[in-house]
C-alpha positions in Angstrom: 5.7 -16.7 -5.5 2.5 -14.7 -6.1 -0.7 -16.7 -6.5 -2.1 -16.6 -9.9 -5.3 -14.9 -10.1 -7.1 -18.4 -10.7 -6.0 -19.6 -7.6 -6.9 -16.4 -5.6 -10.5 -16.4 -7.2 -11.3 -20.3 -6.5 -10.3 -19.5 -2.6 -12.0 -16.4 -2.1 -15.0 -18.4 -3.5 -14.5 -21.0 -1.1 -14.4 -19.1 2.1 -17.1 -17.3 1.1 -19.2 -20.5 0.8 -18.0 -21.7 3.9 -18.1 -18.9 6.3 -21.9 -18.0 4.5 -23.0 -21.5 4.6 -24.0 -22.2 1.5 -23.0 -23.5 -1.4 -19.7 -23.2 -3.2 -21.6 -23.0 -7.2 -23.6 -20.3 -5.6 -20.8 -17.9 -5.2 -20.0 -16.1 -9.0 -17.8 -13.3 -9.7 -20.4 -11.0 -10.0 -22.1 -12.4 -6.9 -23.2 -8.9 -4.1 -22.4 -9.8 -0.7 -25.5 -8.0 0.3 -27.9 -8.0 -2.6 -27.5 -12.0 -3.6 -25.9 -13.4 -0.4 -27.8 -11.3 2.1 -24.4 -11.0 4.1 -25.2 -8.3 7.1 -22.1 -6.8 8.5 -21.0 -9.4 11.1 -20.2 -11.7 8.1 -19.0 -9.2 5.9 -16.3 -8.3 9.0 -15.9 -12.1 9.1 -15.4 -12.4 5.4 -12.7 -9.8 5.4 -10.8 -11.3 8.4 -10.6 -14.7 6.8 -9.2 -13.3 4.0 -7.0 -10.9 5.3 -5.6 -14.2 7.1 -5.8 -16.2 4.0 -3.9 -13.7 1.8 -1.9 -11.6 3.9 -3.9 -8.5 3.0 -4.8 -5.8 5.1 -8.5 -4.2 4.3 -9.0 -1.0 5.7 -12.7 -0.2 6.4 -12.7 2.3 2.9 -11.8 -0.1 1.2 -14.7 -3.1 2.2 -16.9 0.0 1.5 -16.0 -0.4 -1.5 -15.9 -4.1 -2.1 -19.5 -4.8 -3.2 -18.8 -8.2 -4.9 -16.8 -11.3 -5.2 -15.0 -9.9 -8.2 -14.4 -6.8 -6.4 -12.4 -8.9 -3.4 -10.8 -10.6 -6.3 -9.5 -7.8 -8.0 -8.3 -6.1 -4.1 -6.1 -9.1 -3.3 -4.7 -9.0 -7.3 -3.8 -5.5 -6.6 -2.9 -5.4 -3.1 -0.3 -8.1 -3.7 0.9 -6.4 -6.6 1.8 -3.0 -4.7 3.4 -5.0 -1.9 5.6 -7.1 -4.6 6.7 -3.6 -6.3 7.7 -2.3 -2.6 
């Protein structure tokens, strides 16, 4: 059964918190890994293995390029588990 988007935003949220140290009402959807978290690009690779691992997702490096905020990670998983329920 595929996780509702709720679910999938209130854990993304969580890890990030946790593996960024700080705390989980800090974290929006429109938080920036970089600009507002000040994430370098240890954490960021951190950040997308937990949640590779978390999700069963697989982020190629275009696509973290491209993920710039918490809503952005959000709306990856969403979609990423949408293509592999239609395959």
């Amino acid at each position: 059964m595929q996780a509702a988007r709720s679910d999938i935003s209130r854990r993304v949220k969580e890890i990030v918190a946790e593996l960024l140290e700080i705390r989980r009402e800090a974290v929006r959807d429109d938080t920036s890994f970089v600009d507002d978290l000040q994430a370098d690009s240890l954490e960021i690779s951190e950040l997308a293995t937990a949640i590779e691992e978390e999700f069963d997702v697989y982020i190629t490096d275009a696509s973290l390029d491209r993920i710039v905020t918490v809503r952005d990670m959000i709306d990856f998983i969403v979609y990423f588990k949408k293509e592999a329920q239609r395959s």
